[in-house]
C-alpha positions in Angstrom: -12.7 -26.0 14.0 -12.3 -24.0 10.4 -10.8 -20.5 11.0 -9.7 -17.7 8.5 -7.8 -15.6 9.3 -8.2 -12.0 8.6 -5.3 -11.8 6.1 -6.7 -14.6 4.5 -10.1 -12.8 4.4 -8.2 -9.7 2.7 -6.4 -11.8 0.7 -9.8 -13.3 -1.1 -11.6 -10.0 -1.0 -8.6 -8.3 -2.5 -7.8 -10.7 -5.4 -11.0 -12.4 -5.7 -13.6 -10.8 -8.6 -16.5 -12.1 -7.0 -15.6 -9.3 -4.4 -15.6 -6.8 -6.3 -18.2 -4.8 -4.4 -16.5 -5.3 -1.2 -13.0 -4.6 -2.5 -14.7 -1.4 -3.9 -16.3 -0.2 -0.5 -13.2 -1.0 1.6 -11.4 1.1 -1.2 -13.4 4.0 -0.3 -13.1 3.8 3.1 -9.2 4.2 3.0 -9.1 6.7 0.2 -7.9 9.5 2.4 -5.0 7.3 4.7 -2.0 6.2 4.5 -2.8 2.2 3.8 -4.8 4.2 0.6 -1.4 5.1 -0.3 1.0 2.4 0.1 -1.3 0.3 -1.5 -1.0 2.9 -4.6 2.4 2.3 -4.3 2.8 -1.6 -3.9 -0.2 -2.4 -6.2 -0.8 0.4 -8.7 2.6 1.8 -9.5 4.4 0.6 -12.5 8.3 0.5 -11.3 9.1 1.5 -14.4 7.7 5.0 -13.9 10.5 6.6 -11.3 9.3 9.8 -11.0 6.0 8.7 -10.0 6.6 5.9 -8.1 9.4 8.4 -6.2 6.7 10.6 -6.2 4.3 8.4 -4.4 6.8 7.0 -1.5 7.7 10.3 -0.7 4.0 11.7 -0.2 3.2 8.9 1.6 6.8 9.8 4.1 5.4 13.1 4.2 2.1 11.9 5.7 3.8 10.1 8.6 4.3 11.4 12.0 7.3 10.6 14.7 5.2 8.4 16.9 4.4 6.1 13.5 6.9 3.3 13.6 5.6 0.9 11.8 4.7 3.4 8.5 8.7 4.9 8.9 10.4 1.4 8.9 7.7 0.3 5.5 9.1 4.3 4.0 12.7 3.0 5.0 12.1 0.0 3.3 10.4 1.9 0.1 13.2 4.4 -0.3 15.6 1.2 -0.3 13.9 -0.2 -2.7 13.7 2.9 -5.0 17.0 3.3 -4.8 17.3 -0.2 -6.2 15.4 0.5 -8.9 17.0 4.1 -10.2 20.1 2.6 -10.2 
């Protein structure tokens, strides 16, 4: 039996033109969380801008509360990784 998975799924409706309009209306739907945002910051950001890139990872830190591990260890991770890239 054929399955696809559901990153696969996102995968093709994220990089795939011929989903544009679906790409578009899951957009909207996250415009105001924090997925919105870290996929402004992995996707949209240009590494070579610091202050908005540092900008971006620490609005999204400022969005996330005690209980969420996941999003603290991916802001651990994106502070790392800006202090990679100021150096």
């Amino acid at each position: 039996m054929f399955q696809i998975s559901v990153f696969k799924q996102m995968r093709r409706v994220l990089m795939d033109e011929c989903y544009a309009e679906e790409k578009e209306a899951w957009m909207e739907e996250c415009k105001e969380t924090k997925l919105w945002q870290l996929w402004e910051i992995l996707f949209e950001t240009d590494v070579r801008n610091r202050a908005l890139l540092e900008a971006r990872i620490y609005a999204y830190g400022s969005q996330i509360k005690e209980t969420d591990y996941l999003h603290r260890d991916i802001f651990v991770w994106l502070v790392s990784f800006l202090n990679l890239v100021i150096k």
